[in-house]
N, C-alpha and C positions, 0 to 999 in steps of 0.2 A: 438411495439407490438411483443411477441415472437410470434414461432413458435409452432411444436409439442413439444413434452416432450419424451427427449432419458432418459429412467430409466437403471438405472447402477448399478454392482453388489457387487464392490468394489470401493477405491481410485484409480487414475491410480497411472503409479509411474510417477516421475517426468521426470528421467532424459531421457527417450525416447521421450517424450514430445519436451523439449529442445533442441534435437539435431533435430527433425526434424523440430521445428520453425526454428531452426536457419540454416538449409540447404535453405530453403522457403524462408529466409529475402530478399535476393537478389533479388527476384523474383517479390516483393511484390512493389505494386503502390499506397502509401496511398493518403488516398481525404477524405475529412469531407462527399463527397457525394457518396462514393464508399457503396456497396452493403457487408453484412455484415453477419456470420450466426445467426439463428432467432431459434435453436434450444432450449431449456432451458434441459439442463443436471440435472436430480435428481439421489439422492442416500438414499434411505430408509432404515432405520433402522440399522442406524450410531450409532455405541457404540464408549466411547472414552479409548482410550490404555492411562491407568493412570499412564503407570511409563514414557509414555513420556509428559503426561500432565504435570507429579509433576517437567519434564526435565526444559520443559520450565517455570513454575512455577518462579523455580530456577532461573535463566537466565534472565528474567525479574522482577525480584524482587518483583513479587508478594509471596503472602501466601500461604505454599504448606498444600495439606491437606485438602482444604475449600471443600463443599459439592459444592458450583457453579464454574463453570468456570468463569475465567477473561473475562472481555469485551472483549476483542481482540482474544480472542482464535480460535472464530469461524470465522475468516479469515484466521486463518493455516489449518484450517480444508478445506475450500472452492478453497484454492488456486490450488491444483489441478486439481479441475475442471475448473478451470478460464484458467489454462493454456492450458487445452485440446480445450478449446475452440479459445484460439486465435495460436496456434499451428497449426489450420487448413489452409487447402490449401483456404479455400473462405475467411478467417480473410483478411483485407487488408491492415494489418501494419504490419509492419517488428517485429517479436519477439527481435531481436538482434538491442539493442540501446532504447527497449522500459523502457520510466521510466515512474514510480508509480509515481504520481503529489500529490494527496490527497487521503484522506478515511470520507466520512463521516457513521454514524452508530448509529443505534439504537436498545438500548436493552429494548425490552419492561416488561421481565418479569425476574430473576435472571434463569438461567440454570445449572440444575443438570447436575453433570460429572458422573452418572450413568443414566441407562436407556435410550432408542433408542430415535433418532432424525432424521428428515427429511432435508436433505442438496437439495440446489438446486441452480444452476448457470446461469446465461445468459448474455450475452450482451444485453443493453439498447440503445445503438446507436452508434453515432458518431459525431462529432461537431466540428467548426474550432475554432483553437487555432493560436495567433500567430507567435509561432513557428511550426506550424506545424497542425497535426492533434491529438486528444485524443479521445482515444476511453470511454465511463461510464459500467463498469461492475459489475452487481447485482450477493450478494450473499445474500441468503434466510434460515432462519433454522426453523424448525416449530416440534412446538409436537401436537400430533394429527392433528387437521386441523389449526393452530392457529399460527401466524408467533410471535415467538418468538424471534426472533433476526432479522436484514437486515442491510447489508452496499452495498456502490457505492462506489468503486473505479474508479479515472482517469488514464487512462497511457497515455502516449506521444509521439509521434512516430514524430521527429522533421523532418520537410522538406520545401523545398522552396515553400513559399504561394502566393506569387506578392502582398501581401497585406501591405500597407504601415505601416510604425514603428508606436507601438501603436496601431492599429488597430488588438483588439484581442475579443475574450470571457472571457477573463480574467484582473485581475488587475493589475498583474504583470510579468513581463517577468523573465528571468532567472538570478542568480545573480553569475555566476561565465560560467567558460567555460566547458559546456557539452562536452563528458558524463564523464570527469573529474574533474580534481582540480587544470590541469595546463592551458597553454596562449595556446597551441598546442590542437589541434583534435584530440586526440588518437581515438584509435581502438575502436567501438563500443564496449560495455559491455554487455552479455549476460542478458536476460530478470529478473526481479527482484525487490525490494521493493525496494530498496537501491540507487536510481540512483540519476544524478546528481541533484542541484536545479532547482525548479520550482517555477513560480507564484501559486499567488490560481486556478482552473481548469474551465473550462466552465463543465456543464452541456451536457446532450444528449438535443435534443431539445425539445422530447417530454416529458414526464413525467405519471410514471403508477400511476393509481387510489390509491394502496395501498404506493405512496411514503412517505417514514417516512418527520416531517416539518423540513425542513430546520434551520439551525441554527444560530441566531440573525446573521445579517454581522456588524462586526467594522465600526466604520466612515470611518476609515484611513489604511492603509496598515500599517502593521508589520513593517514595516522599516518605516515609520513615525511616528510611534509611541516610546516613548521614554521607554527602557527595563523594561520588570515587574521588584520586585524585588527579590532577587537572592534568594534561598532558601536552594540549597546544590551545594558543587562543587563535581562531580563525576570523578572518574580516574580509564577509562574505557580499561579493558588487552588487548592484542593484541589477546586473544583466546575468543573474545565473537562474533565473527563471526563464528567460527564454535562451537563454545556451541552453538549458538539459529539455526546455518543449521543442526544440529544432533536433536536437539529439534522439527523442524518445519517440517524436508525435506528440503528447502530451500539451498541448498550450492552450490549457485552460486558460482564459483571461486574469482569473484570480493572482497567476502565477507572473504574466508578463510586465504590466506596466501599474505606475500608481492611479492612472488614471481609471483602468476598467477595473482593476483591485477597489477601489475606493464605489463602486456602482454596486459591492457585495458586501458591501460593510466594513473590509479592510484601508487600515488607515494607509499602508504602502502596498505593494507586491509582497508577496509568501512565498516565498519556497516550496519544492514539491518535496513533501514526504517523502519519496520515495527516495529522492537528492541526497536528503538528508543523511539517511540511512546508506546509500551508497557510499558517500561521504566518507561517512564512520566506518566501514567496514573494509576501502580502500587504506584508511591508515590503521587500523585495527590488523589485518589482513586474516586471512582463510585459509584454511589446509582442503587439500585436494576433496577431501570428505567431510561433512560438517553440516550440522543443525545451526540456523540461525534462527531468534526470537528477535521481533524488534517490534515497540508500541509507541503510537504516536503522540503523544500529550499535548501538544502548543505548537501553534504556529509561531516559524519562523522569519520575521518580518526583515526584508532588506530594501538598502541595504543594509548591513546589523553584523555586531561580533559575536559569535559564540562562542563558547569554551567545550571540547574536548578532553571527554576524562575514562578514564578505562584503566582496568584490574582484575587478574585474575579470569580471562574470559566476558568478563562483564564490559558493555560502554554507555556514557550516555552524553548526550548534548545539552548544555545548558547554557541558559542567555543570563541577561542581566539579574542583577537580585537572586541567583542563582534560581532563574526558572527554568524548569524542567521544560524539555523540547522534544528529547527521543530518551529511549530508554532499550538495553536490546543485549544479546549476548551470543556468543561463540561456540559451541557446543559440539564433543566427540559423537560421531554416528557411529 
């Protein structure tokens, strides 16, 4: 259950945000059962700045121009908020090292990129993971009184659980070495969409009245399962990390160059998760209504080719040696 409602006059900006999570990480004691803020951040009558929509447009390969926003949009819009909130001294995960696990999202109705909109942010809980802890963060878009959009994000704030291997909220554990690419523990990576892999995410425990449904689960885990099949091969520039952080806000260091990627443990720049996904769902496409699921497994190092492959509703991204990157699906509301 949230709290009150702090109404807000603007976006914040990002990058004060960031530095003081990541002053606070140190500080911070995560627990699935730690005390959490219960605020819900709004921001009323949100216009959208169209020549950075048309940025990102670009950038993810969607259609510039179109009278709706992309599915995905209004989690660039949200992310701000999302960061304010776990930026705070009562958040009880460390910003720095936190990765984005999953998104799921629903759009209930196609959203015009003109005319005002009601954003609004919160933490939904907290829940154990077995690596760690993950926090579920709700964002909410509404016109008039009528929620026209909502996603849950997971992040992951990895820590020592005493709980034995396999014993998770989730199906899968991680599939390479956080919050890298290499066999070594580099340096945490500043907070961001783009972290390392993850299994699918546990849930908060509770669940709000208005949660969008859940979307079908596979029988079997992505990795038992044998590759969709391939649909385009992509070969992705070493500048599409800071194309979509100039587009989004979003310019994590991890994401821009080999040089400060290489200061967090990555051997190049990575891609933002969130890119990625946009990516896929720009050539996948959306119907005016629609659940999307999408989990993050592996970073995506550039510059780097991936392959594109989708069926049936289902997509997912995969790099060399056919490694799993994104994984995610298209779903009737």
């Amino acid at each position: 259950m949230t709290g009150s409602a702090l109404v807000l006059t603007g976006l914040p900006s990002l990058a004060p945000l960031l530095a003081r999570g990541a002053l606070l990480s140190p500080f911070k004691r995560p627990s699935p059962d730690a005390e959490f803020p219960r605020t819900r951040l709004v921001l009323p009558g949100l216009r959208i700045d169209l020549a950075r929509l048309a940025a990102y447009e670009r950038v993810c390969g969607f259609p510039t121009g179109e009278d709706a926003l992309p599915v995905t949009y209004p989690h660039v819009l949200g992310f701000p908020l999302a960061m304010r909130l776990m930026s705070e001294r009562g958040f009880p995960l460390p910003l720095l090292g936190l990765v984005h696990t999953s998104i799921t999202l629903t759009r209930h109705t196609a959203m015009p990129a003109t005319g005002d909109h009601e954003l609004s942010v919160h933490v939904e809980g907290l829940a154990p993971h077995r690596r760690g802890t993950e926090a579920t963060v709700v964002t909410e878009v509404r016109s008039g009184t009528d929620v026209v959009w909502e996603s849950r994000s997971t992040y992951l704030a990895r820590h020592r659980t005493g709980r034995p291997a396999g014993a998770s909220g989730t199906a899968d554990g991680l599939t390479a070495a956080p919050p890298g690419t290499t066999t070594h523990r580099p340096a945490a990576p500043p907070p961001g969409d783009a972290g390392p892999p993850t299994g699918t995410p546990a849930h908060a425990a509770t669940e709000r009245p208005t949660a969008p449904p859940e979307a079908p689960e596979a029988p079997d885990a992505p990795e038992d399962r044998a590759p969709l099949p391939p649909v385009a091969d992509w070969r992705l520039a070493g500048d599409v990390g800071r194309r979509y952080g100039a587009a989004s806000g979003d310019r994590n260091p991890i994401h821009l160059h080999p040089l400060t990627a290489r200061l967090f443990g990555f051997p190049r720049a990575i891609a933002h998760g969130m890119w990625t996904v946009a990516r896929c769902l720009a050539a996948h496409g959306t119907p005016d209504s629609c659940h999307v699921r999408a989990d993050f497994r592996a970073p995506v190092l550039l510059p780097g080719t991936v392959t594109y492959a989708a069926r049936d509703g289902r997509f997912e991204l995969r790099g060399k040696d056919d490694r799993l990157h994104v994984t995610g699906g298209v779903y009737p509301v």
